[in-house]
PDB file of the backbone (N, CA, C, O) and the ligand in Angstrom, with CONECT records:
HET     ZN  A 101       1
ATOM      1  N   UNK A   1     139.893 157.666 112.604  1.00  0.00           N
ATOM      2  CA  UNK A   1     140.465 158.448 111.518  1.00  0.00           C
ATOM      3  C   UNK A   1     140.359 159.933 111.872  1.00  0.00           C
ATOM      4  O   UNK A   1     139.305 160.314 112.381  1.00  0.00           O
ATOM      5  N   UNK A   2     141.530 160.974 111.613  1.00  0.00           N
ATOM      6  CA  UNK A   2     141.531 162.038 112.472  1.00  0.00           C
ATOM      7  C   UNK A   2     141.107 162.811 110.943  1.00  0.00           C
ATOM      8  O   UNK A   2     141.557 162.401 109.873  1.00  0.00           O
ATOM      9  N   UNK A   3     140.018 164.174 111.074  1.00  0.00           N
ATOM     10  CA  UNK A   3     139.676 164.766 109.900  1.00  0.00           C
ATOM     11  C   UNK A   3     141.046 165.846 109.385  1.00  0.00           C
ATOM     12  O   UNK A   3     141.408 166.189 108.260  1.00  0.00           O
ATOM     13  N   UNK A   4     141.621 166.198 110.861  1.00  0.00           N
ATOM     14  CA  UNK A   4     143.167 167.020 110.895  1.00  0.00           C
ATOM     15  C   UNK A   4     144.067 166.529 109.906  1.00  0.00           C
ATOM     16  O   UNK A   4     144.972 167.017 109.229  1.00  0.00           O
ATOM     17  N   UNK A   5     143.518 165.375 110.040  1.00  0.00           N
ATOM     18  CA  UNK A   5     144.976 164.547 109.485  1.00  0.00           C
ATOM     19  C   UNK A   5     144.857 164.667 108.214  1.00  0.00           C
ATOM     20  O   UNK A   5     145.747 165.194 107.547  1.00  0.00           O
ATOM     21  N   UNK A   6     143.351 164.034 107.498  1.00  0.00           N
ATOM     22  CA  UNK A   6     143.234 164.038 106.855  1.00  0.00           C
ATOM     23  C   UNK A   6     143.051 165.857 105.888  1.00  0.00           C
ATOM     24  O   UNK A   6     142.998 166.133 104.690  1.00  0.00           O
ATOM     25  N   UNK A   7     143.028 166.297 106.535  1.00  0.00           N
ATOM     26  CA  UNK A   7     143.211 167.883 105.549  1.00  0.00           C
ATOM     27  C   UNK A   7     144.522 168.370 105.735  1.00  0.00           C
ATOM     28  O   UNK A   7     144.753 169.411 105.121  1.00  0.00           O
ATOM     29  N   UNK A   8     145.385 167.939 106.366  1.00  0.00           N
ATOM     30  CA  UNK A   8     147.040 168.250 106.366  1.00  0.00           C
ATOM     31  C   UNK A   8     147.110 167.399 105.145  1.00  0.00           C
ATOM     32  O   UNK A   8     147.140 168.046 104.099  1.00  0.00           O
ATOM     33  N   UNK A   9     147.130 166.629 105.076  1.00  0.00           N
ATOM     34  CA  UNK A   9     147.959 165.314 103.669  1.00  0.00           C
ATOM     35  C   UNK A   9     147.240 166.443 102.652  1.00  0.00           C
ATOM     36  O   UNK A   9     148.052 167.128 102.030  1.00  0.00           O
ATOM     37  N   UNK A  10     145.569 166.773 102.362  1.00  0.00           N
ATOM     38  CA  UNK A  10     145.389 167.228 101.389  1.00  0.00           C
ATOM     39  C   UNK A  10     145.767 168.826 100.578  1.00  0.00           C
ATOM     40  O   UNK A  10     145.489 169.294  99.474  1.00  0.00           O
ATOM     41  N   UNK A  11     146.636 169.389 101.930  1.00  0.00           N
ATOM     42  CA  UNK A  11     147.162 170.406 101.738  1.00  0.00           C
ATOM     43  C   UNK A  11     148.553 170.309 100.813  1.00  0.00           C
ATOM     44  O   UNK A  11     149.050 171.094 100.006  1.00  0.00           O
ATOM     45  N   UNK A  12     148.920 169.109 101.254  1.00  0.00           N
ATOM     46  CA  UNK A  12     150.461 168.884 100.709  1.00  0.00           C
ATOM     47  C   UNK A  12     150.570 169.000  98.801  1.00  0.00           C
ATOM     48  O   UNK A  12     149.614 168.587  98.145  1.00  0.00           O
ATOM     49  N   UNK A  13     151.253 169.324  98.411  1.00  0.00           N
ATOM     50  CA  UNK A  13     151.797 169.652  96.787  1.00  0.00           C
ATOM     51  C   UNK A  13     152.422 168.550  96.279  1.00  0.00           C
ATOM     52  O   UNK A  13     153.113 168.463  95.264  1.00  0.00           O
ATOM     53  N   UNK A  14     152.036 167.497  97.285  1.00  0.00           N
ATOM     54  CA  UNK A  14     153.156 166.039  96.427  1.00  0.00           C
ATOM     55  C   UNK A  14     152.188 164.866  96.065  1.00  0.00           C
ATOM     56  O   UNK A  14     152.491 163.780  95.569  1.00  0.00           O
ATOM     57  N   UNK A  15     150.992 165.316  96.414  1.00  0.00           N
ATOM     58  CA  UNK A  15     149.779 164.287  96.368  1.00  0.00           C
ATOM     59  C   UNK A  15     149.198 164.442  94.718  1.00  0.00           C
ATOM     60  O   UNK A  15     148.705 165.500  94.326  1.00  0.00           O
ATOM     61  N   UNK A  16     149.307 163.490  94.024  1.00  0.00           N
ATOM     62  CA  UNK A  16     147.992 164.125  93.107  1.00  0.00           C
ATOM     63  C   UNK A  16     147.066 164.063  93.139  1.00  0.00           C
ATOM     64  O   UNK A  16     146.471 163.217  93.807  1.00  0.00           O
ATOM     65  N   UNK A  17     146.184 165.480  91.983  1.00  0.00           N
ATOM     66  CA  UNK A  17     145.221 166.236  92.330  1.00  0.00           C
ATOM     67  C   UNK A  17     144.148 164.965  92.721  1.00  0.00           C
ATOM     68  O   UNK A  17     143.335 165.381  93.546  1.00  0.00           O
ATOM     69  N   UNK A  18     143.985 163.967  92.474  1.00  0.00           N
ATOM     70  CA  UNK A  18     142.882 163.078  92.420  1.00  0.00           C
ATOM     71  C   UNK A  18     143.041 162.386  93.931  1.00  0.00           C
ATOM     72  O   UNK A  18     142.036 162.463  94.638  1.00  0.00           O
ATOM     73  N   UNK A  19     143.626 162.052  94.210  1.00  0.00           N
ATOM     74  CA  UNK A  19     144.339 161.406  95.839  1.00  0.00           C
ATOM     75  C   UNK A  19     143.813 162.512  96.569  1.00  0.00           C
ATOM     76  O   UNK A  19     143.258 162.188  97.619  1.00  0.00           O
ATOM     77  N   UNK A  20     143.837 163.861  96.272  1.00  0.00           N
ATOM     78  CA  UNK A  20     143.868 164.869  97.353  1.00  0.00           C
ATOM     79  C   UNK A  20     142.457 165.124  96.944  1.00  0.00           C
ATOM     80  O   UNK A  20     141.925 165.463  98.001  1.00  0.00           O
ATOM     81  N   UNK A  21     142.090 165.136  96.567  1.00  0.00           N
ATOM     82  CA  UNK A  21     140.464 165.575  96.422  1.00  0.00           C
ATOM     83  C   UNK A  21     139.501 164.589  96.933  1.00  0.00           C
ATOM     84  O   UNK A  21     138.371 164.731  97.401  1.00  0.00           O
ATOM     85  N   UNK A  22     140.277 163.493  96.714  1.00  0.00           N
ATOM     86  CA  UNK A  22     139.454 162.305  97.283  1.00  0.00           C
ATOM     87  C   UNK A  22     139.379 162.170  98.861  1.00  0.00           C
ATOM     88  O   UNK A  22     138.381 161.947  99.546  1.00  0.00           O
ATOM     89  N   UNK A  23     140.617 162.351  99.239  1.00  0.00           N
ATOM     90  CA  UNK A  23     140.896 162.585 100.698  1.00  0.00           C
ATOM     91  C   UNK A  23     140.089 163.751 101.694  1.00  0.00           C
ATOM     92  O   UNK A  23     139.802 163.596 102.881  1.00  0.00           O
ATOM     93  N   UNK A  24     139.819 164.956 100.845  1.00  0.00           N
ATOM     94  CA  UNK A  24     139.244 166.339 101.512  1.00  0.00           C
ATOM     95  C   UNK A  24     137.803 165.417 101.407  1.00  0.00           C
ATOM     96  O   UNK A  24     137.186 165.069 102.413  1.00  0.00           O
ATOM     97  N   UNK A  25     137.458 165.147 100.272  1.00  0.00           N
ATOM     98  CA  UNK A  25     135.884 164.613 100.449  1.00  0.00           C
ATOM     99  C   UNK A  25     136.166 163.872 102.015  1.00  0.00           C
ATOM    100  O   UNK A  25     136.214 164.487 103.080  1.00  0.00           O
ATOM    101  N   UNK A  26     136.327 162.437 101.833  1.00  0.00           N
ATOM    102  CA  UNK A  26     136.242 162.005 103.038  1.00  0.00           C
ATOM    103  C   UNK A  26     136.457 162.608 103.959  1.00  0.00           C
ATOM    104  O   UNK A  26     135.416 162.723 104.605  1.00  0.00           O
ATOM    105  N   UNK A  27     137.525 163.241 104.562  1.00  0.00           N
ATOM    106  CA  UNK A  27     137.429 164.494 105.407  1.00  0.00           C
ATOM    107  C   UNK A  27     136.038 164.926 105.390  1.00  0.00           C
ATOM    108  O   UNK A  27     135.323 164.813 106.386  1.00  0.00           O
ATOM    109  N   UNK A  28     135.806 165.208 104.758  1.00  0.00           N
ATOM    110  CA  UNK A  28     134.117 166.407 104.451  1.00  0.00           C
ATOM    111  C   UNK A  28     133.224 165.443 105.332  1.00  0.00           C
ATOM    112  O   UNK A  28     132.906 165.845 106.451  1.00  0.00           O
ATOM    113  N   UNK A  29     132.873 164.417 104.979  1.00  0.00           N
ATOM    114  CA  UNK A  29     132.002 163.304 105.060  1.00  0.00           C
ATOM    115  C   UNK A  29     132.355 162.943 106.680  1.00  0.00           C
ATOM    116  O   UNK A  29     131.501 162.845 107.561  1.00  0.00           O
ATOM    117  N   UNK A  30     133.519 162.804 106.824  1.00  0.00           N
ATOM    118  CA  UNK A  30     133.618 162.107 108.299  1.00  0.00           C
ATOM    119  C   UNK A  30     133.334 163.598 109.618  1.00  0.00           C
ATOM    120  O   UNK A  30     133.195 163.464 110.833  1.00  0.00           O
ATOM    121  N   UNK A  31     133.327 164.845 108.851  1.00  0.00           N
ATOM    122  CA  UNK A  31     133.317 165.844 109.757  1.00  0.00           C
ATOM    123  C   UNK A  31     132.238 165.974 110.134  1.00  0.00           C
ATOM    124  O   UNK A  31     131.895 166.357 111.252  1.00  0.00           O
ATOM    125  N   UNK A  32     131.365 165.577 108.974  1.00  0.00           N
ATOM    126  CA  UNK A  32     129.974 165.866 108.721  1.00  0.00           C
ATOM    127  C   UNK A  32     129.578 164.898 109.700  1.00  0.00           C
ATOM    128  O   UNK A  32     128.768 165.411 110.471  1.00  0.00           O
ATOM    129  N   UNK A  33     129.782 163.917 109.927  1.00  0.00           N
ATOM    130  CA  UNK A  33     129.217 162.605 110.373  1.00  0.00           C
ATOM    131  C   UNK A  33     129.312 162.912 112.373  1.00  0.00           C
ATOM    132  O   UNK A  33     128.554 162.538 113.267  1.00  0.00           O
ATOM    133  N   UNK A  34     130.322 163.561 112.403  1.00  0.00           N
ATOM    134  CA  UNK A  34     130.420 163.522 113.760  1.00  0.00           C
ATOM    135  C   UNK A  34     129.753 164.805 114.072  1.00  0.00           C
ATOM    136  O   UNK A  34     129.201 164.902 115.168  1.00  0.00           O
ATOM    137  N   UNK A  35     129.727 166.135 112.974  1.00  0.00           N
ATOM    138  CA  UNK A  35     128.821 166.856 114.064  1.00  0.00           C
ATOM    139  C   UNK A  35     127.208 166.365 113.969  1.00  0.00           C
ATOM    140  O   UNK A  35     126.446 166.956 114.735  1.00  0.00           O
ATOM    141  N   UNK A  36     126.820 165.673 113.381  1.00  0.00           N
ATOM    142  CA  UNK A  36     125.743 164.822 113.843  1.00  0.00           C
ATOM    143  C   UNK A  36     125.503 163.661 114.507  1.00  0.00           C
ATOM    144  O   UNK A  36     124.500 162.947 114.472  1.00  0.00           O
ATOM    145  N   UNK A  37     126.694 163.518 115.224  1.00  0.00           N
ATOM    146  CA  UNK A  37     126.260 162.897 116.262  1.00  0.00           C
ATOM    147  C   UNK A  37     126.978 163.205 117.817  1.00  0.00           C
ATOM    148  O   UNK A  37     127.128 162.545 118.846  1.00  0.00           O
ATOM    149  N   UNK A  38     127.415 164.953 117.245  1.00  0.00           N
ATOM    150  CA  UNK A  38     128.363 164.969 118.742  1.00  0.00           C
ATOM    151  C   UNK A  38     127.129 165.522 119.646  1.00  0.00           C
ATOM    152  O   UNK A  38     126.049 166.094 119.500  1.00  0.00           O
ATOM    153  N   UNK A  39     128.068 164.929 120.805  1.00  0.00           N
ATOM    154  CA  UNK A  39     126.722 165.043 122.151  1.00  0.00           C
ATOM    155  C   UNK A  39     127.665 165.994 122.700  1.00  0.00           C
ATOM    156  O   UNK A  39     128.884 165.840 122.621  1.00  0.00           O
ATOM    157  N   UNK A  40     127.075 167.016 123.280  1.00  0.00           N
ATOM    158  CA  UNK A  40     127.562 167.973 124.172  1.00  0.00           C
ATOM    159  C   UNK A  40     128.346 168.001 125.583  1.00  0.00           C
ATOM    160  O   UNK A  40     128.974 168.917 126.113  1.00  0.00           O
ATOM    161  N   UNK A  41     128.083 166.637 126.019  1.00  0.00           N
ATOM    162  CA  UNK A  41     128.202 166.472 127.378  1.00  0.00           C
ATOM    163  C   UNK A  41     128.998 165.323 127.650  1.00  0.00           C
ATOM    164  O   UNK A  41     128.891 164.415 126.826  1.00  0.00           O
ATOM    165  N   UNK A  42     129.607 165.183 128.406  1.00  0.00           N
ATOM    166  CA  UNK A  42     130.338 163.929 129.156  1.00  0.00           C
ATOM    167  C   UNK A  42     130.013 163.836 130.314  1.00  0.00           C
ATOM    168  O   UNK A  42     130.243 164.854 130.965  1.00  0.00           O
ATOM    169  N   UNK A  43     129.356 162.639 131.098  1.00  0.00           N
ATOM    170  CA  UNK A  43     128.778 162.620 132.439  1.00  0.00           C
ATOM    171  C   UNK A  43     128.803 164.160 133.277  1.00  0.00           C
ATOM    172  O   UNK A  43     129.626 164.407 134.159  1.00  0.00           O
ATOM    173  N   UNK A  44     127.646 165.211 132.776  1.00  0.00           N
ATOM    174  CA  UNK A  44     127.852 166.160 133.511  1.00  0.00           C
ATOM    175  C   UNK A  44     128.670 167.330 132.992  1.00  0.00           C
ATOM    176  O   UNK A  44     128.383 168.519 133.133  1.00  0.00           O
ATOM    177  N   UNK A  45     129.865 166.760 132.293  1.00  0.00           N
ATOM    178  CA  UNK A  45     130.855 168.304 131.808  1.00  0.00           C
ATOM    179  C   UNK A  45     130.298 168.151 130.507  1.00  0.00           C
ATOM    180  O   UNK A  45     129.562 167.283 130.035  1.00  0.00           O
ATOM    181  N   UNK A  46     131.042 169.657 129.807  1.00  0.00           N
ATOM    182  CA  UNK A  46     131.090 169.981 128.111  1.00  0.00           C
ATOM    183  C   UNK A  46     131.799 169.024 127.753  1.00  0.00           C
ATOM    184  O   UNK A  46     132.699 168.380 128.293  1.00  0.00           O
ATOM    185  N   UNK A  47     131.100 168.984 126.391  1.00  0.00           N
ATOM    186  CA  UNK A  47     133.044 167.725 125.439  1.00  0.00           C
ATOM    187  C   UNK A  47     133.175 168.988 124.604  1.00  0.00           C
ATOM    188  O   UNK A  47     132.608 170.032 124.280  1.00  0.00           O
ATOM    189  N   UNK A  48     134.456 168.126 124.429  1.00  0.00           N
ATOM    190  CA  UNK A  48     135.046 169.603 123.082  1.00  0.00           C
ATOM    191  C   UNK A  48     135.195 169.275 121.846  1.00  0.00           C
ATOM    192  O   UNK A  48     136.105 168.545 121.453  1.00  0.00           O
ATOM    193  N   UNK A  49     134.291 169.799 121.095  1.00  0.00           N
ATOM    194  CA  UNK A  49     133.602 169.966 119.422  1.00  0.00           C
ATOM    195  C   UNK A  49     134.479 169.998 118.775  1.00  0.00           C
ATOM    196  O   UNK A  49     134.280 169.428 117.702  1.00  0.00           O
ATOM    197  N   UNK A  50     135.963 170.639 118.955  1.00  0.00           N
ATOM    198  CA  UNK A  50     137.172 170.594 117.981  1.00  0.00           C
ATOM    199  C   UNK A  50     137.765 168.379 118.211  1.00  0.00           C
ATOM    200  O   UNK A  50     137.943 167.425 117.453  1.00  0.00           O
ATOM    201  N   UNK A  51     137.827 168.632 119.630  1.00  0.00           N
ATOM    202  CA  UNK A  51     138.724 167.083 119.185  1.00  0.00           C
ATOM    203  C   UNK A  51     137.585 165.914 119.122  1.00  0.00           C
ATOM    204  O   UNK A  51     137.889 164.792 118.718  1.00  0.00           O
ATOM    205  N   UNK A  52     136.455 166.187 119.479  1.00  0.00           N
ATOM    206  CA  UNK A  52     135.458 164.932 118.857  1.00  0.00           C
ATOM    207  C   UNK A  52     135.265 164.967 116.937  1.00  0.00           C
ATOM    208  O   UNK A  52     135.423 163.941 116.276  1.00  0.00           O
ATOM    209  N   UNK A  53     134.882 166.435 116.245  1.00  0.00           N
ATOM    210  CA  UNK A  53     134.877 166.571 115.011  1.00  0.00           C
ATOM    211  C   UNK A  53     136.351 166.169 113.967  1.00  0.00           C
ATOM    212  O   UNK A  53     136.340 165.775 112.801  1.00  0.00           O
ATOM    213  N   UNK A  54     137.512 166.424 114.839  1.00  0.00           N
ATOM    214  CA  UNK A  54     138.355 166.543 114.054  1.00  0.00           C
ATOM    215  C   UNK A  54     139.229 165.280 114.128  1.00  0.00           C
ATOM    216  O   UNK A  54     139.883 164.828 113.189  1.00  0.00           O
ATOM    217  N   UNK A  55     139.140 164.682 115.577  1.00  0.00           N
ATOM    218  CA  UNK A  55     139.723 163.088 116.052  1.00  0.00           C
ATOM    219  C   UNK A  55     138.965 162.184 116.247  1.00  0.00           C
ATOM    220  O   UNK A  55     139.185 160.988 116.060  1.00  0.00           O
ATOM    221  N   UNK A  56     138.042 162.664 116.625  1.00  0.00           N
ATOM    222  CA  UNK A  56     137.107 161.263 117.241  1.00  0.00           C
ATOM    223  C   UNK A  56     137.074 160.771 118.657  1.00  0.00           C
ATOM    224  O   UNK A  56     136.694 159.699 119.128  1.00  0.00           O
ATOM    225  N   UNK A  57     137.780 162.281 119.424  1.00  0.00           N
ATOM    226  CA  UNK A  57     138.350 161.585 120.751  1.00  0.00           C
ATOM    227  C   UNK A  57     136.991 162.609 121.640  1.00  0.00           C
ATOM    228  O   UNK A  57     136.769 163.764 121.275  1.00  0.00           O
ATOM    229  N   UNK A  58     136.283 162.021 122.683  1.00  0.00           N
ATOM    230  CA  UNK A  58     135.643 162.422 123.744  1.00  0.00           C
ATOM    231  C   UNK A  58     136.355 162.938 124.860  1.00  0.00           C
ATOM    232  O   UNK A  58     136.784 162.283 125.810  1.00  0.00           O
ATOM    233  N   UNK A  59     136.455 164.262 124.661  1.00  0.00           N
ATOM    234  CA  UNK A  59     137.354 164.955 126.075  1.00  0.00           C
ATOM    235  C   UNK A  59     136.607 165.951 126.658  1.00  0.00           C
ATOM    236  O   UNK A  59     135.640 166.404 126.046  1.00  0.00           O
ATOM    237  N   UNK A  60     136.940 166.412 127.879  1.00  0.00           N
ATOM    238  CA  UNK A  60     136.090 167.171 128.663  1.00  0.00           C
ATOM    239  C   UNK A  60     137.093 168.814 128.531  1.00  0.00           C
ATOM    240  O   UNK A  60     138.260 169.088 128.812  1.00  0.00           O
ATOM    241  N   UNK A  61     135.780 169.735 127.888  1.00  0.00           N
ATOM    242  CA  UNK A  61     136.157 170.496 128.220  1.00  0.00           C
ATOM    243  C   UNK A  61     136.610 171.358 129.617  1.00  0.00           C
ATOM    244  O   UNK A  61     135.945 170.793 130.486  1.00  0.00           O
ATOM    245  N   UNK A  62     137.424 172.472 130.311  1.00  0.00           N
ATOM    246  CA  UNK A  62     136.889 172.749 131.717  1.00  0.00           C
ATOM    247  C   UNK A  62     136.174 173.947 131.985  1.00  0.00           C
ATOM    248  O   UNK A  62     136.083 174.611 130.953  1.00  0.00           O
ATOM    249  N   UNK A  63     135.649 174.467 132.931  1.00  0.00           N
ATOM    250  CA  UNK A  63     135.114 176.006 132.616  1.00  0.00           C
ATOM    251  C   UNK A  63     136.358 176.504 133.661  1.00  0.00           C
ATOM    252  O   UNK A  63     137.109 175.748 134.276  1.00  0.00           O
ATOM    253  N   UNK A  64     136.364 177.893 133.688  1.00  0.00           N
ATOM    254  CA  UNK A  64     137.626 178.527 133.987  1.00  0.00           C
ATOM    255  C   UNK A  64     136.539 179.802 134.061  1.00  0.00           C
ATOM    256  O   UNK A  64     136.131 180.539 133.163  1.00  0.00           O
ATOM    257  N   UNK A  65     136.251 179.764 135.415  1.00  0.00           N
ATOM    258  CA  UNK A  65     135.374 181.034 135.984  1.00  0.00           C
ATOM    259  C   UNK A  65     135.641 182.141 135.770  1.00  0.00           C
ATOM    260  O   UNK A  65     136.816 182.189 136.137  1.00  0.00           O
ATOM    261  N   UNK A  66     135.278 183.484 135.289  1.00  0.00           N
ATOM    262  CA  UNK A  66     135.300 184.516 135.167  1.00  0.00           C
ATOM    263  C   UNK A  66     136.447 185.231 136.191  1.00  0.00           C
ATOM    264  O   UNK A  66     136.686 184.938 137.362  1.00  0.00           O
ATOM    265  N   UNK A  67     137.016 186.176 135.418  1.00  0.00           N
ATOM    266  CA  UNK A  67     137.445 187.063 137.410  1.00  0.00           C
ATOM    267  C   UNK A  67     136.836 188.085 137.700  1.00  0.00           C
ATOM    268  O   UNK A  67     136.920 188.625 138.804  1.00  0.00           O
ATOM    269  N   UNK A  68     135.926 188.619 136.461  1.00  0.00           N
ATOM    270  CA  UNK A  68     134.766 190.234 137.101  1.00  0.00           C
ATOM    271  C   UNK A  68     133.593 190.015 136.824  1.00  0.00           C
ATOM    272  O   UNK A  68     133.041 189.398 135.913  1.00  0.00           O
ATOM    273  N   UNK A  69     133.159 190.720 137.916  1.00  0.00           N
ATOM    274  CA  UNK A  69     131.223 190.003 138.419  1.00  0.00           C
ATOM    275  C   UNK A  69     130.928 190.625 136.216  1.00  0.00           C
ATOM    276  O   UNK A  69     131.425 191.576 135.612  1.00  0.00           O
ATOM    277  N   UNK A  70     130.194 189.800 135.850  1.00  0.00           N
ATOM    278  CA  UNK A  70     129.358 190.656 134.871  1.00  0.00           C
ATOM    279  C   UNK A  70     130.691 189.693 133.876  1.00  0.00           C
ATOM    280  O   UNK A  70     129.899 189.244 133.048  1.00  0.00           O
ATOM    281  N   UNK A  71     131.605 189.308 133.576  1.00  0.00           N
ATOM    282  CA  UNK A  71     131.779 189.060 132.426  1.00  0.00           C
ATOM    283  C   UNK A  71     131.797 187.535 132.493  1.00  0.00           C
ATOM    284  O   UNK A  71     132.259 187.126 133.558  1.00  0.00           O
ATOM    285  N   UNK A  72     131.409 186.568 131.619  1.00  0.00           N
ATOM    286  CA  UNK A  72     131.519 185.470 131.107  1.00  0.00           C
ATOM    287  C   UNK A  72     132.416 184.305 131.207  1.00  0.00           C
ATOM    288  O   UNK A  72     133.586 184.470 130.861  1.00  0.00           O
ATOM    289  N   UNK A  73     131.901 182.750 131.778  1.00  0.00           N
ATOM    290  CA  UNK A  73     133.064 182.108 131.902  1.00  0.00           C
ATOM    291  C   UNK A  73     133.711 181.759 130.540  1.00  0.00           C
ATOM    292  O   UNK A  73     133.242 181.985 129.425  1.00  0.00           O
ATOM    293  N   UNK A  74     135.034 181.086 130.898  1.00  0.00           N
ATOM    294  CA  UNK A  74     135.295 180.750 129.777  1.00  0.00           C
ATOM    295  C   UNK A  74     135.363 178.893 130.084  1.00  0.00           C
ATOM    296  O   UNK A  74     135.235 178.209 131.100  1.00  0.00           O
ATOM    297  N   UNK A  75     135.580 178.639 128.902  1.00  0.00           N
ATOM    298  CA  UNK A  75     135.745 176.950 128.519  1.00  0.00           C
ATOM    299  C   UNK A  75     136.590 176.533 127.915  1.00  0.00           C
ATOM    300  O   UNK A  75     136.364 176.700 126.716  1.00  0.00           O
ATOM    301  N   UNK A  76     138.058 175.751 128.219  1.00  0.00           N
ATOM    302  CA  UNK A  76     139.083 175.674 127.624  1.00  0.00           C
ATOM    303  C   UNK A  76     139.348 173.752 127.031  1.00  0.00           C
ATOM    304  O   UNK A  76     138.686 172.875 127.586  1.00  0.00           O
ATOM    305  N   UNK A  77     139.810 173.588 126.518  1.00  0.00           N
ATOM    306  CA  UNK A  77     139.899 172.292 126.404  1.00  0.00           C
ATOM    307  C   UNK A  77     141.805 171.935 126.425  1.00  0.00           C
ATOM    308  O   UNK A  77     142.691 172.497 125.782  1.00  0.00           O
ATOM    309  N   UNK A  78     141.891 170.906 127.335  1.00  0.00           N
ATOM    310  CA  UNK A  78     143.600 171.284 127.331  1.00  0.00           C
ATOM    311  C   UNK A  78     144.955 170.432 126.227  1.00  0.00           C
ATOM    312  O   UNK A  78     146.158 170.482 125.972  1.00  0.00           O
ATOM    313  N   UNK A  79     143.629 169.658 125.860  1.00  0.00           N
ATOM    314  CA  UNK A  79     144.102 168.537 124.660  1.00  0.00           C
ATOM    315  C   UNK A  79     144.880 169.439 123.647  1.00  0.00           C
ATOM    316  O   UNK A  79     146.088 169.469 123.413  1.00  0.00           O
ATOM    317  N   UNK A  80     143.567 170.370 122.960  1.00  0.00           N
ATOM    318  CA  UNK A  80     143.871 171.149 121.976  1.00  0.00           C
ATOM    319  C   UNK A  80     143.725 172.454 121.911  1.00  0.00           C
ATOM    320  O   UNK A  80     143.643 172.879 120.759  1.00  0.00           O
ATOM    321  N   UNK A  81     143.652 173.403 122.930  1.00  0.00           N
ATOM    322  CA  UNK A  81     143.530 174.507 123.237  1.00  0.00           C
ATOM    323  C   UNK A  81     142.736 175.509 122.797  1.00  0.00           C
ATOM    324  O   UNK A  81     142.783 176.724 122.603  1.00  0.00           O
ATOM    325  N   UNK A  82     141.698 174.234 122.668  1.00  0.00           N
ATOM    326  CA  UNK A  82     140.247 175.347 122.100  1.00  0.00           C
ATOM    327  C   UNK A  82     139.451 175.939 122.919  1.00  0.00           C
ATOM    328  O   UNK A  82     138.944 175.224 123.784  1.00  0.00           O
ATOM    329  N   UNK A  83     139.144 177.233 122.901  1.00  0.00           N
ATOM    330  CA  UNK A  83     138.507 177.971 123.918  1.00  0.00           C
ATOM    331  C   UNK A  83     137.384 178.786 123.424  1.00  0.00           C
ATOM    332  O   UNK A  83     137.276 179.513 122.436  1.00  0.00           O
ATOM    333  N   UNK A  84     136.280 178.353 124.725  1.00  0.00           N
ATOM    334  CA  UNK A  84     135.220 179.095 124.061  1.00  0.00           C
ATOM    335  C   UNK A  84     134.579 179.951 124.968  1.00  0.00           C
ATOM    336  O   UNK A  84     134.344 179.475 126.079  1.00  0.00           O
ATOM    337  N   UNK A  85     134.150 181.433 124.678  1.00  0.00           N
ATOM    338  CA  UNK A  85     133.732 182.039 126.087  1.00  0.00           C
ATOM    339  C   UNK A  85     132.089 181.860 126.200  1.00  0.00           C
ATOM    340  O   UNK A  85     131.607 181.535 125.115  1.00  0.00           O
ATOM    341  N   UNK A  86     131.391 181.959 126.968  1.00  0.00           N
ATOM    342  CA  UNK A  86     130.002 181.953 127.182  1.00  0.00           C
ATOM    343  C   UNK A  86     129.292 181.628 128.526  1.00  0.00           C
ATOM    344  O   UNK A  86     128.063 181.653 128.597  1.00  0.00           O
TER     345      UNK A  86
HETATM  346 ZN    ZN A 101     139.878 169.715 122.381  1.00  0.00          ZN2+
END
């Protein structure tokens, strides 16, 4: 069950209020559920916190090395184009 999914439908104006409130909860609950149990790592690489929290899917983030001595790699994920520097 994707939490995306589920907060797009609850955005929509055609749902009533009770359907859509019910839906964001679960959303709430299933988001909740996975950042307690997301693991950081996939044999060795980062996973990425947006598509495990929000899909349920285990993907590897990549790092994407710096280009000047002194600044920070970055970490991109190519599923969903979440990027994180550090
Ligand atoms: Zn991702």
């Amino acid at each position: 069950m994707s939490v995306r999914i589920l907060n797009a439908l609850t955005d929509s104006s055609e749902l009533p209020m009770s359907i859509a409130s019910e839906l964001k909860k679960k959303a709430n609950e299933l988001a909740a559920q996975r950042v307690s149990n997301f693991d950081p790592h996939i044999d060795g690489a980062f996973q990425c916190p947006r598509c495990w929290i929000e899909d349920g899917r285990r993907l590897r983030i990549v790092t994407v090395p710096s280009k000047a001595l002194g600044e920070l790699n970055t970490y991109h994920c190519f599923a969903c184009n979440y990027e994180i520097t550090g």
